[in-house]
C-alpha positions in Angstrom: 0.0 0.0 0.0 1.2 3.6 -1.1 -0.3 6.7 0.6 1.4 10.4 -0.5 0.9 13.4 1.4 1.2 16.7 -1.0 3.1 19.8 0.1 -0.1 21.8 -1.1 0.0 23.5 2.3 -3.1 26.3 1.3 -4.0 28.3 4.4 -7.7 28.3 5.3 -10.4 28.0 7.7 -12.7 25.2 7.7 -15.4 25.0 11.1 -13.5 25.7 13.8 -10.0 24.8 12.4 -7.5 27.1 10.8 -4.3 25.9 9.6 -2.3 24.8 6.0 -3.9 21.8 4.0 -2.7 19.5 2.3 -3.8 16.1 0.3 -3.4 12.6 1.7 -4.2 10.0 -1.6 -3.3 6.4 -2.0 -3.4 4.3 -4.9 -6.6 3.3 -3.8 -9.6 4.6 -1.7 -9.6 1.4 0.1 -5.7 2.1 1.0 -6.5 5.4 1.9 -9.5 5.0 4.5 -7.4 2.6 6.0 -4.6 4.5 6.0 -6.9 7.5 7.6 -8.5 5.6 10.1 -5.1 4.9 11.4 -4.6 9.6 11.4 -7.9 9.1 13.5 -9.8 10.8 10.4 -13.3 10.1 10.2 -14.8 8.5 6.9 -17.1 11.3 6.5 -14.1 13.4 5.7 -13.1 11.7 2.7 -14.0 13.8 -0.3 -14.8 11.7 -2.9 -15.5 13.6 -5.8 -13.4 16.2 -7.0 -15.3 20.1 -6.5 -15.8 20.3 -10.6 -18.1 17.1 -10.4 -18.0 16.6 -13.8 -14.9 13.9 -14.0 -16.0 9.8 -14.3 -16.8 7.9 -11.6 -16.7 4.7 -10.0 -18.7 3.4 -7.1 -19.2 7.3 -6.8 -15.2 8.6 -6.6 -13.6 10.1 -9.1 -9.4 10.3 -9.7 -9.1 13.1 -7.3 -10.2 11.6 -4.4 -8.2 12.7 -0.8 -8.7 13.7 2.3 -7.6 17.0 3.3 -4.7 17.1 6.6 -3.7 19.6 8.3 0.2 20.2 8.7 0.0 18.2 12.0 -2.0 15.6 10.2 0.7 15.5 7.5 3.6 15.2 9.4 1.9 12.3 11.4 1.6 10.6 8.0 4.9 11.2 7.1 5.7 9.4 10.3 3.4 6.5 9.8 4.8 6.0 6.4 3.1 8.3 3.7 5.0 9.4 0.9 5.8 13.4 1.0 5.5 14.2 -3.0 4.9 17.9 -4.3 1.9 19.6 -6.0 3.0 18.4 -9.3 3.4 15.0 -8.4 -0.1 14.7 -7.1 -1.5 16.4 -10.0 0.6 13.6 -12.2 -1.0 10.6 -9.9 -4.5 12.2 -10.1 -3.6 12.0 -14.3 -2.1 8.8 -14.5 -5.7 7.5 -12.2 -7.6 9.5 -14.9 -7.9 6.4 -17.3 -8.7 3.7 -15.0 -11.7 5.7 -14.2 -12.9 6.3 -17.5 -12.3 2.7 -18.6 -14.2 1.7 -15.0 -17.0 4.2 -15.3 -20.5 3.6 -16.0 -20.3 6.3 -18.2 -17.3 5.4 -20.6 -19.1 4.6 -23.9 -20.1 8.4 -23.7 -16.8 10.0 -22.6 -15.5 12.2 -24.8 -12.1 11.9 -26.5 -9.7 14.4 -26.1 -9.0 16.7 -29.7 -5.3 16.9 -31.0 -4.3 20.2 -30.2 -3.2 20.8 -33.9 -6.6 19.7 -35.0 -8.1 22.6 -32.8 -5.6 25.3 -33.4 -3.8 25.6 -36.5 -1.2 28.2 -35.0 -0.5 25.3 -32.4 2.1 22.6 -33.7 2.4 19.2 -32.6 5.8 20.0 -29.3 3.0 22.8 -28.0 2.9 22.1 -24.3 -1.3 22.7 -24.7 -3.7 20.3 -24.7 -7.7 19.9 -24.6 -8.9 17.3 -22.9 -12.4 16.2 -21.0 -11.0 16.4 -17.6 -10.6 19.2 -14.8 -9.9 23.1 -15.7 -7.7 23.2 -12.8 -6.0 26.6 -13.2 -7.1 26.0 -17.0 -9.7 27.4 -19.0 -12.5 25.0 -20.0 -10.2 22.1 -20.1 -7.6 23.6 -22.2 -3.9 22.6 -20.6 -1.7 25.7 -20.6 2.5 25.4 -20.3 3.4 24.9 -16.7 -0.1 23.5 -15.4 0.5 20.4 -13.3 -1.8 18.4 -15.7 -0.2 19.0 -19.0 3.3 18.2 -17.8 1.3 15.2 -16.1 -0.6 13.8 -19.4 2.8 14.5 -21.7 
């Protein structure tokens, strides 16, 4: 069993607790809730679908699913034997799950396929860092990969 912890480290408030969040993932959801259980995070915590909601499913989680930790909560997993991996490493996990989930989901016969870039943009040539794909506009816009974003470094 693999379980990373990102260096994400966003400050924020959620209910009563203010601190810097980060992402505990394993390779599988099953890994992970173990693996939480163990942090003393309750199942109810895990956030199964990603906030766009518009990714495939299976069993009702889609490739982004985490639990969110607190820097406390991340160095504990550190110590109980998570993997420390940075922002882009997550996002390249979370891309490399991507087609596992659309082969799995209930929905694959009516996922959409992902346009060459130089079919969609003739000023665009085949090295362009850019891609459109159906997946998460994560820093993107509408899907579109731009250079430097964590998912088009991840799906090269």
């Amino acid at each position: 069993m693999t379980v990373y912890v990102d260096n994400f480290r966003a400050p924020a408030t959620v209910g009563r607790i203010r601190g810097r969040w980060s992402h505990l993932t394993a390779d599988s959801p099953d890994e992970l809730h173990a693996f939480a259980a163990r942090l003393g995070h309750r199942r109810d915590w895990f956030q199964a679908r990603c906030k766009y909601a518009r990714c495939p499913t299976v069993d009702g989680v889609c490739a982004h699913f985490h639990y969110d930790v607190v820097d406390r909560n991340r160095t504990a997993a550190i110590a109980l034997g998570a993997v420390p991996i940075d922002l882009r490493e997550m996002g390249a996990l979370v891309s490399a799950r991507r087609p596992q989930f659309r082969k799995d989901s209930p929905m694959a016969d009516n996922q959409p396929t992902p346009t060459p870039v130089n079919e969609i943009d003739d000023s665009l040539s085949d090295g362009d860092d850019i891609v459109y794909a159906p997946c998460q506009p994560i820093g993107c816009d509408a899907g579109r990969h731009l250079p430097g974003c964590v998912y088009a470094e991840a799906d090269e």
